[in-house]
N, C-alpha and C positions, 0 to 999 in steps of 0.2 A: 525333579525333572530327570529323565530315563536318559543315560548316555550310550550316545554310539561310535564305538571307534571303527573307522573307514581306514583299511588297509590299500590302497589305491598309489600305483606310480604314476598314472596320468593326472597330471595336474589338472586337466581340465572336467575330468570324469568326478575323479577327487570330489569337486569345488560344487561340482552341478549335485551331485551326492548329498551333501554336506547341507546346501543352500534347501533343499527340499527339505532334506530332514528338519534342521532350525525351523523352515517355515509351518511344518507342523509340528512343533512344540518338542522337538527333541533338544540335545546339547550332542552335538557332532564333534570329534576333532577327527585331525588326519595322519598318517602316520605314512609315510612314502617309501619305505626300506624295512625289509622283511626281518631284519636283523634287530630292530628298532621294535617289534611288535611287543614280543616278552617282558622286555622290563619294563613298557609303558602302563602293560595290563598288571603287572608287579606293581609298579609307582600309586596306580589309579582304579578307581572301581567304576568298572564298565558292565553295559546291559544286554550289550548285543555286540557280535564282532562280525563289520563286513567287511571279506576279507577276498583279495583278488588271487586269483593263479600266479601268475607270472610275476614274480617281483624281483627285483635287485636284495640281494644280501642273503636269502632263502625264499625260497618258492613255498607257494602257499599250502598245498599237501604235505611238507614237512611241517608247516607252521599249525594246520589244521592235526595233523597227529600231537603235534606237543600241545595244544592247548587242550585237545582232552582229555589228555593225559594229567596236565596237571589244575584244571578250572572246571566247573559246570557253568560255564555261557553260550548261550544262542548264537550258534555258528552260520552266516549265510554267505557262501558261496557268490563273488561277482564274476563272470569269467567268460571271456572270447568263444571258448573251446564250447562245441559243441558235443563232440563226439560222446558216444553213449558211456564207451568205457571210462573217460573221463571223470561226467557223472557219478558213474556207478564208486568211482577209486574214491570223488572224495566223499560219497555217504556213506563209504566204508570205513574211513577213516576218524568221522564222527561228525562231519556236517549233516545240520539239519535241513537244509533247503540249497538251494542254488539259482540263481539269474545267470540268461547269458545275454551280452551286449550284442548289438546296441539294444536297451529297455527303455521303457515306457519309466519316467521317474516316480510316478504318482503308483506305479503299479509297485516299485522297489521298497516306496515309503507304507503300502497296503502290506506288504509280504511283511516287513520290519515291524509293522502294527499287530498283524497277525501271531510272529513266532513272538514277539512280548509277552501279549496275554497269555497262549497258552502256556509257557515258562511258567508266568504266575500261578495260572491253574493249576499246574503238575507239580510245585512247590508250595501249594498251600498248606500244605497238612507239615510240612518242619518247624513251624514254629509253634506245635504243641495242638494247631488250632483243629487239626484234620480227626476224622474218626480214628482210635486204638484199636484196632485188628490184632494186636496179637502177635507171636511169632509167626509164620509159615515155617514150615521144613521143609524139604524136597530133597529126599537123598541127604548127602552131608553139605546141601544149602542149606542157609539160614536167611530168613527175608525178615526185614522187622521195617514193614510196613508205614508206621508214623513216626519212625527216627531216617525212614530212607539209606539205610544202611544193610549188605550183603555180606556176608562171611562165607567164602568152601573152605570146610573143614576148621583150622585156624589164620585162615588169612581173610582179611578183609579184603572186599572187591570196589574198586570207584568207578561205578554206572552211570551215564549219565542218563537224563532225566526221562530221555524216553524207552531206551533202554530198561531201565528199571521199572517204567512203566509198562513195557509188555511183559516181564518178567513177573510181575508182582500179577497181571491178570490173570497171565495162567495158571500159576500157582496157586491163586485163588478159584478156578476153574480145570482141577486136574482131571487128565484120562479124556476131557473132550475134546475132540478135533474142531479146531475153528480155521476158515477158511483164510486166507491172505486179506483180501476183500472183507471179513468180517473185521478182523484182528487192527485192518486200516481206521475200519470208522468206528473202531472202538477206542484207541488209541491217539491218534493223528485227526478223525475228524471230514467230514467230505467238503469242509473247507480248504481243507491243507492243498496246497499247489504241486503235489508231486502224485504219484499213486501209489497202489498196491505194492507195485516189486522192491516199494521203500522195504517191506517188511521181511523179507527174503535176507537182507542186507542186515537190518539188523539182532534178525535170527543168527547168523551165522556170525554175529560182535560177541552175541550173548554167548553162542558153545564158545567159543574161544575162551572165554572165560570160565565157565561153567561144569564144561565137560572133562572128562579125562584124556576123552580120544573123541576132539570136537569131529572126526572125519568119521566116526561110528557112536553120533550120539546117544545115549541112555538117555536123559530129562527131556529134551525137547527133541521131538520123533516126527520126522517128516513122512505124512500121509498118503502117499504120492494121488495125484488125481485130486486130490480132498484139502489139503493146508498141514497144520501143526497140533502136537497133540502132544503137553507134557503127562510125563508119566510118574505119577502122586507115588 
């Protein structure tokens, strides 16, 4: 059974949360203080983390940066804030999706069903089971494709899973420009609940990583008018 830890200081939100998910076959606990998140996810193996803005003991964009930092789990965003920037800071930060209240519960338990599978999908190939492609190069990147591991130069890089998944296609498709809109329903799928300008977002996780002078890329070269175009 798939667990999900619900980051939640309203208790009543929490519980309505909680009680859907059980009711479709998940294992939910609740965790009410931001401060509390870290070691619960230390203690316990969880499958998804929903995780609220506004919490007592650290707020959830610090909590959303240290968990990518140190976990690959399915980040989903529960959150009041509408506002775009908002948005934008925590897909930047490494969430993969976001609800804003009040939500449909059946729609919260759809999205939590949604980013499972694909998890699974995008981690199929580490346990040996996915096609061996090979190294990829790109400059002094090293991609090694069925180990899901990154090296610049001598340092190892921790991507997460979709990250690495736009990284690994174009690298596998160098020198061609693919649009924003392409590079979405190749990666993310025209199921996923968010759009295109996801990809914007996590281009610019990747140079950060990648590049030397992410503000004057070399590997991934933006096209203007056109999308992305790494350069083999």
């Amino acid at each position: 059974m798939e667990k999900i830890l619900i980051v939640e200081d309203d208790r009543k939100i929490a519980e309505l949360e909680r009680d859907y998910l059980e009711s479709s076959g998940y294992e939910a606990h609740i965790v009410a203080d931001g401060s509390q998140v870290i070691p619960k996810l230390q203690a316990e193996s969880y499958d998804l983390v929903l995780l609220d803005i506004m919490l007592p003991g650290c707020d959830g964009f610090a909590l959303c940066r240290r968990l990518r930092e140190e976990m690959d789990i399915p980040i989903l965003m529960v959150t009041a804030r509408t506002e775009a920037v908002d948005v934008i800071r925590g897909l930047g930060l490494g969430a993969d999706d976001y609800i804003t209240k009040p939500f449909d519960p059946s729609l919260l338990v759809a999205r939590v069903r949604a980013h499972l599978k694909r998890y699974e999908r995008l981690t199929a190939g580490r346990d040996g089971k996915g096609k061996d492609e090979g190294k990829l190069l790109v400059q002094d990147v090293v991609i090694e494709p069925k180990t899901w591991r990154v090296w610049k130069g001598d340092k190892e890089l921790k991507l997460p899973n979709r990250e690495f998944a736009l990284l690994c296609f174009l690298a596998e498709n160098p020198n061609i420009v693919f649009s924003k809109e392409a590079l979405f329903e190749k990666i993310w799928g025209y199921d996923y609940v968010s759009d295109a300008a996801t990809v914007s977002v996590h281009v610019n996780r990747l140079r950060e990583k990648i590049e030397d002078d992410p503000r004057n890329p070399r590997i991934i070269e933006t096209v203007w008018g056109a999308g992305y175009r790494l350069n083999g």
